[in-house]
C-alpha positions in Angstrom: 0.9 -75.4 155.4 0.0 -79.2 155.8 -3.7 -77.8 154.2 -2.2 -76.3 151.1 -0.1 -79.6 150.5 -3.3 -81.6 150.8 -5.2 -79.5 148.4 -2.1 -79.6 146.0 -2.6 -83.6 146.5 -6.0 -84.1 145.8 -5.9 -81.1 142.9 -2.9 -83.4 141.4 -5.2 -87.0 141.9 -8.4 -85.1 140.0 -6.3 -84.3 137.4 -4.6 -87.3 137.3 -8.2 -89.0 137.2 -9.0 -86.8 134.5 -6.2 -88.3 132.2 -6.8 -91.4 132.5 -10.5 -91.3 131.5 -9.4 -89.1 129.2 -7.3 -91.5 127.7 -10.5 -93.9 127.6 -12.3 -91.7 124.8 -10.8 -93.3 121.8 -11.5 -92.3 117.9 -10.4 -92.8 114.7 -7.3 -90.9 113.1 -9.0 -89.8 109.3 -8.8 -92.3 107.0 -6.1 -94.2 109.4 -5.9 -96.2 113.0 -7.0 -95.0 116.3 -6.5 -92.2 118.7 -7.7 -90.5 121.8 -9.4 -87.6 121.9 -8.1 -84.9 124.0 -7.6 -81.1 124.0 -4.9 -80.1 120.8 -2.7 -78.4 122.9 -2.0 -82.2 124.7 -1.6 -83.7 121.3 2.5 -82.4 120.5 2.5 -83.2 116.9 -1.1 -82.2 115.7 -0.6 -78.7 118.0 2.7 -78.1 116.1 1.2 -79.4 112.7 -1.8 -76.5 113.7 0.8 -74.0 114.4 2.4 -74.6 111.3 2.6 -71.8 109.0 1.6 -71.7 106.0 0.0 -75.1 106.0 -0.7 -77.7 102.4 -4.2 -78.0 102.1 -4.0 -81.6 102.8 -2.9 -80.6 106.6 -5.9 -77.9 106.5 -8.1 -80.7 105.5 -6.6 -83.4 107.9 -6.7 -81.2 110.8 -10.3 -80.3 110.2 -11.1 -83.7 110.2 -9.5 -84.9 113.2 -11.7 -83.1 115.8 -13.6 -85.4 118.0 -15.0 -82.9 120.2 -16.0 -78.8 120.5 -16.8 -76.3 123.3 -14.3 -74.3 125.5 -11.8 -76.4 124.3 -11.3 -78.0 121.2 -10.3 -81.9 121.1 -8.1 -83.5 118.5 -8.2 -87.5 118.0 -4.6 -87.5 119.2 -2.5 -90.8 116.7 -0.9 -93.4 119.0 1.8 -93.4 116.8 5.1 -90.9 117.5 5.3 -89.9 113.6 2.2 -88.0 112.2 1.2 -89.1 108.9 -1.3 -86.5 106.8 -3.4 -88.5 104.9 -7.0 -86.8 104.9 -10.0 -89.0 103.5 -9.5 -87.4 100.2 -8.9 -88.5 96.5 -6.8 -86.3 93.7 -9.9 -84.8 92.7 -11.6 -84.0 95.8 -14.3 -81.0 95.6 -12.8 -79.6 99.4 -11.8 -76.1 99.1 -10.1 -75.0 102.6 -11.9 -72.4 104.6 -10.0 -68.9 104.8 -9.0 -70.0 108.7 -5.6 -71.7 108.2 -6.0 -74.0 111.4 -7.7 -74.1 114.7 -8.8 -71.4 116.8 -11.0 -71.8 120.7 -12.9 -68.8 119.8 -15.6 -70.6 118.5 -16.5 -74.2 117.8 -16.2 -75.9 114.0 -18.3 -77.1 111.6 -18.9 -80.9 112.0 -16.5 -83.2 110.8 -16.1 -83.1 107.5 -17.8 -86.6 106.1 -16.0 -88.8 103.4 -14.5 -87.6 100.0 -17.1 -86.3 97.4 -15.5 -86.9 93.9 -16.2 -84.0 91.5 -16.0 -83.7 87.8 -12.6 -82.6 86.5 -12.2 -79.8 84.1 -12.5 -81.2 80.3 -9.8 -80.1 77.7 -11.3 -77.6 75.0 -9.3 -79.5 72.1 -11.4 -82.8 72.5 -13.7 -83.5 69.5 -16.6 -84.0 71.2 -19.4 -84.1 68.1 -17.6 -87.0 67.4 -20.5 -89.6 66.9 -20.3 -91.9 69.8 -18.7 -95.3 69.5 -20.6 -98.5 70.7 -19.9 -99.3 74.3 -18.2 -102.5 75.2 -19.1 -104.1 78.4 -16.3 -105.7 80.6 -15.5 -109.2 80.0 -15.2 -112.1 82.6 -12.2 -111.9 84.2 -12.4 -107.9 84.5 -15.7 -107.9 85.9 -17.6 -110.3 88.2 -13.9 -111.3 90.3 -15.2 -111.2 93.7 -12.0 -110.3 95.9 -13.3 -112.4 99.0 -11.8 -116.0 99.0 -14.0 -116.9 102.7 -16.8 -119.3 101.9 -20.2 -118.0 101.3 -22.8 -118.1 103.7 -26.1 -120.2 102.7 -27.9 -119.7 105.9 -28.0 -116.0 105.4 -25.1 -113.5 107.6 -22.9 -111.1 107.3 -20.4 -110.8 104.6 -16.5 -110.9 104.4 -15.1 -107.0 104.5 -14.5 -107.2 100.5 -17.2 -109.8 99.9 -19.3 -108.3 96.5 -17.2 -105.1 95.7 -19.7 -104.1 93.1 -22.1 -103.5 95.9 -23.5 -99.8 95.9 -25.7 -97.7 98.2 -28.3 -94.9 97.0 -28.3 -92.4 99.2 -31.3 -90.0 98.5 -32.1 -86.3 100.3 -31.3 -86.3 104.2 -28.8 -88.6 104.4 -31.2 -91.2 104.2 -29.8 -94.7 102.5 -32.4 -96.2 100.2 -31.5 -98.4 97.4 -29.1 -100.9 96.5 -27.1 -101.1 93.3 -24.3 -102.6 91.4 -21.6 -101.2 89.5 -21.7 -102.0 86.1 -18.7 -99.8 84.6 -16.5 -97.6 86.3 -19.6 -94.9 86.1 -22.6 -96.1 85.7 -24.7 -98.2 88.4 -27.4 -100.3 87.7 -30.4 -100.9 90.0 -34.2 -100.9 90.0 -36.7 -98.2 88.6 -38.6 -97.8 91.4 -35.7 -96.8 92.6 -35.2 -93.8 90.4 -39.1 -92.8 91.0 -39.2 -92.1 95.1 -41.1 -89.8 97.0 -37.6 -88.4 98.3 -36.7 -87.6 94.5 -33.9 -89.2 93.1 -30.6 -90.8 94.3 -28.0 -87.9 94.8 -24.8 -89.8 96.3 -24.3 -93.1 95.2 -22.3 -95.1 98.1 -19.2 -97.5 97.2 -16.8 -99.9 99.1 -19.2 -100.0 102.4 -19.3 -102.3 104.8 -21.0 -101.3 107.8 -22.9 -97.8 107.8 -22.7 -96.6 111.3 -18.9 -96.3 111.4 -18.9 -93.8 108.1 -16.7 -92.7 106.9 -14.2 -95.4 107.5 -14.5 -99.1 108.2 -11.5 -100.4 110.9 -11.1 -104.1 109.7 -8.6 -106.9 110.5 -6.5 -108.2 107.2 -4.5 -111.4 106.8 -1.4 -111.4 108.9 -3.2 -109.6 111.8 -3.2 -105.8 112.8 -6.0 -103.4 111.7 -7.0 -101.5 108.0 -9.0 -98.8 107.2 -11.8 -98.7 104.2 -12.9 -94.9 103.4 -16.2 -95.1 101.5 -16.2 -93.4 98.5 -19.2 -91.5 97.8 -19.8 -89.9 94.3 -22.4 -87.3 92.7 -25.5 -88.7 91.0 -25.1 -87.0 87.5 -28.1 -88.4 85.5 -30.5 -91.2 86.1 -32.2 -93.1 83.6 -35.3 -95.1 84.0 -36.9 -97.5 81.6 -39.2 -96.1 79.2 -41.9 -98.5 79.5 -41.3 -98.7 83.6 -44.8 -99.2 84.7 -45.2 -99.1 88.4 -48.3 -100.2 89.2 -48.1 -103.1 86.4 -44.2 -104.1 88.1 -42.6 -104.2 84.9 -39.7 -103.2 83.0 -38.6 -102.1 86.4 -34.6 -101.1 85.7 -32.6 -98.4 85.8 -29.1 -96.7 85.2 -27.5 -93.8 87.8 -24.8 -92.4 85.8 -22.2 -90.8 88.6 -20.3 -87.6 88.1 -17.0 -89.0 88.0 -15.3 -92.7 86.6 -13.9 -94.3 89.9 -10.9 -95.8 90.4 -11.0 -99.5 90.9 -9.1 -101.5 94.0 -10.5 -104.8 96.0 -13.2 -102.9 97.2 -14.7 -101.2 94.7 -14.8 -103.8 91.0 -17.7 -104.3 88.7 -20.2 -107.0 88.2 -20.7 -108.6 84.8 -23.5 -108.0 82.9 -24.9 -111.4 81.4 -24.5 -111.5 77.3 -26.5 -115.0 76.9 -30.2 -115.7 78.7 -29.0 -118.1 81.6 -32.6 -118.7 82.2 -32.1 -121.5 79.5 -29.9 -123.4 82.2 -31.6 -122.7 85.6 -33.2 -125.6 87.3 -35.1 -125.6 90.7 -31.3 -126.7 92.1 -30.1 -123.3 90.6 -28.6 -121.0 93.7 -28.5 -117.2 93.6 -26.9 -114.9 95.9 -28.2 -112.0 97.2 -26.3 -109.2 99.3 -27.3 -106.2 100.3 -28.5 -104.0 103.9 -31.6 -105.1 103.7 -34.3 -105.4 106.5 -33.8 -108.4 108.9 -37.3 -108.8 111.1 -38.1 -105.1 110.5 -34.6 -103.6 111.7 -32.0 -102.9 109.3 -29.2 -104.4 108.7 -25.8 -102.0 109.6 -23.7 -104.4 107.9 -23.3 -106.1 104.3 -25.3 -109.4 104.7 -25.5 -112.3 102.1 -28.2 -115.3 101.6 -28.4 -117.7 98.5 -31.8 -118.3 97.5 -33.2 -121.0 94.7 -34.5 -120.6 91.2 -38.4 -121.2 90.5 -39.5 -121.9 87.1 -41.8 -118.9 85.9 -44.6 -121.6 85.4 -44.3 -122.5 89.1 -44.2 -118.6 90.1 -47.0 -117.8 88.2 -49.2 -119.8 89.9 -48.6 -117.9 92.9 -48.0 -114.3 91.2 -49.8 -114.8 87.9 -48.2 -111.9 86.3 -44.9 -113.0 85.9 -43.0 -112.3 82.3 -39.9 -113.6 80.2 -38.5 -110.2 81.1 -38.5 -111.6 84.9 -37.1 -114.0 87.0 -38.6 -115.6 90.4 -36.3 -116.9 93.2 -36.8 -117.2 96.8 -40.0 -118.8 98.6 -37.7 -120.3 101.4 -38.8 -119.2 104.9 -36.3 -116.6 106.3 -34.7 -116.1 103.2 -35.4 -113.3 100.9 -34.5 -110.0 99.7 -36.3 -107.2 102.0 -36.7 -103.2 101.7 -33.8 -102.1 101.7 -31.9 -104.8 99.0 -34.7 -102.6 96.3 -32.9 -102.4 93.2 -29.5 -104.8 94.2 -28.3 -107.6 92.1 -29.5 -111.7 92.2 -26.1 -112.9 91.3 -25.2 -115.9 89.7 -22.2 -117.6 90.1 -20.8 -119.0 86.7 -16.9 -120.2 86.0 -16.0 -118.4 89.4 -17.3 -115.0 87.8 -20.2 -113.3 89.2 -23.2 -111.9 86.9 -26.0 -109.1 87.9 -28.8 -111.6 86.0 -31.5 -110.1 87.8 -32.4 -106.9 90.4 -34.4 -107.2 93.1 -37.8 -105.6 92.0 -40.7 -106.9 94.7 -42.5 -109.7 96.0 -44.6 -110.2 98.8 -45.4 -107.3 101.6 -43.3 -109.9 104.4 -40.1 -111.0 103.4 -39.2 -114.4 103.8 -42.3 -116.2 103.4 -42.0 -120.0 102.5 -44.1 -120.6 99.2 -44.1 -117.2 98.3 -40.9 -115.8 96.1 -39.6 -112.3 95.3 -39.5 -111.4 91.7 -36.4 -109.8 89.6 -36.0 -107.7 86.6 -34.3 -110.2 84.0 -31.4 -108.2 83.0 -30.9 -110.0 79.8 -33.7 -109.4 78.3 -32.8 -105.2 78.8 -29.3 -105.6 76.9 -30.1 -103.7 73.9 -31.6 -100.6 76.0 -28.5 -100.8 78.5 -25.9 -100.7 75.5 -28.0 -97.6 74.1 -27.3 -95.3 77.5 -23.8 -96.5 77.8 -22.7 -95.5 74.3 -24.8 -92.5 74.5 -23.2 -91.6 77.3 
């Protein structure tokens, strides 16, 4: 008898033990705070939400999401807090279609975790006159575009970036997952990067990534606000529709190297996701060798790249000055750079050089190349002079 109530002891300990590194494996609720992972059936109010019958397609959706973990058993990211809230990473017009299974079963394990919300094009009404000629497009004005929603101060040295720091920021992501190309976001469709860019040996962009921060915690970004406590960023990630390269791009020659990616869907704009202005004067008139830039990107630092959104303001060089180094630089270009550790690398291809002007922030160059290390003193990167591309930029947007 005393052996049995031993065994019953130590049984009781292991599974105590168990619990409490159980309670270790933390992870995050979709598109909310954190959790703990742990079998469904320990997890009271997402075992009764998958009991639930018949469910919304939200609950469908959020419950999918919320598994951390498959085999015999399946585990849940369980919310700390007592009141569930169902609030999948999913916008109005989300593409999801729920699976015929209407919750969780243990006979088999899932798919993976559904990834972040993938906006889709919604249905257009027959009535619309559309061989109406188009209309010339107007580009947003200061004050609508180029409002950076960061008020921390700006890193000269080179770092990483405030949460909300450049909301026009954008990420090409290409076939594989793989994240190429940078971007900015131009109008609440279009985004406007590099060439090159368009003209890869993995094809063209297919997603195009917004309101990132750091890539290896995608789908969602768990970032302190004001006040203290804990917020959640979902990136939004949206169809590449059409892309539209330069007609005169010339690859070899490194010019006219811009493009347009024209995304499935208009997003919806909040402090993480805003546009840059486009420039409607040549500002090269005004630059001096004093004249900062910023640039901001995921970018290479040393070879490795960068998880998170990093900044570094770089100077103006007069095209005379550059092209004593480069020799081929045009009007339609601008050079910038040449200080040691400080330049745009691989992965910026195709972002913005921003210039700050009356606190508003303007795409007057995109990163284009320079020399095969970044960050060489003497030796600047050159960047597509947007200006001098107004008239062909104009032309897609109204044409489109």
């Amino acid at each position: 008898m005393e052996f049995v109530k031993r065994i019953c002891v130590v049984s009781l300990y292991v599974s105590y033990l168990l619990d409490i590194c159980e309670s270790y494996n933390q992870c995050k609720v979709p598109n909310g705070g954190a959790g703990t992972c742990i079998h469904i059936a320990k997890c009271k109010p997402m075992d009764e939400l998958n009991k639930k019958i018949p469910k919304t397609d939200d609950e469908r959706l959020f419950i999918q999401q919320s598994v951390c973990g498959v085999g015999d058993k399946i585990k849940i990211c369980c919310p700390y807090q007592s009141v569930l809230q169902v609030n999948p990473v999913r916008f109005p017009t989300s593409s999801y279609k729920p699976k015929d299974n209407d919750g969780l079963t243990t006979g088999k394990p899932l798919d993976k975790t559904p990834g972040p919300s993938i906006l889709s094009i919604p249905d257009v009404d027959s009535n619309l006159n559309l061989t109406t000629r188009a209309l010339p497009f107007q580009l947003p004005k200061p004050g609508v575009c180029g409002v950076d929603s960061s008020s921390s101060n700006k890193i000269s040295g080179g770092g990483p970036t405030a949460v909300d720091a450049y909301p026009w920021l954008a990420i090409l992501e290409y076939s594989g997952e793989h994240l190429g190309c940078g971007g900015s976001l131009i109008t609440s469709r279009f985004v406007l990067t590099a060439a090159h860019c368009l003209d890869t040996i993995e094809g063209i962009p297919r997603l195009v990534r917004l309101s990132e921060y750091n890539t290896t915690s995608y789908p969602t970004d768990i970032v302190e606000v004001e006040g203290g406590g804990n917020d959640t960023i979902t990136v939004t990630m949206v169809p590449v529709h059409s892309v539209f390269k330069h007609p005169n791009f010339n690859r070899v020659q490194k010019i006219h190297d811009i493009g347009l990616v024209q995304m499935e869907y208009s997003v919806k704009f909040s402090d993480f996701i805003k546009v840059i202005c486009i420039p409607q004067v040549n500002y090269m008139e005004e630059f001096t060798p004093s004249t900062n830039f910023t640039l901001a990107g995921w970018g290479t630092d040393n070879g490795i790249k960068n998880e998170v959104k990093m900044e570094v303001t770089v100077p103006f060089v007069p095209t005379n000055d550059c092209n004593k180094i480069e020799d081929t630089v045009t009007e339609s270009q601008i050079c910038a750079g040449g200080i040691k550790g400080k330049d745009s690398c691989n992965g910026d291809s195709g972002g913005p050089l921003m210039y700050e002007k009356d606190l508003y922030y303007y795409a007057v160059g995109i990163v284009s190349y320079g020399p095969g290390e970044c960050g060489l003193a003497g030796r600047p990167a050159v960047y597509t002079n947007v200006f001098m591309y107004l008239p062909w930029i104009n032309k897609i947007l109204s044409e489109n």
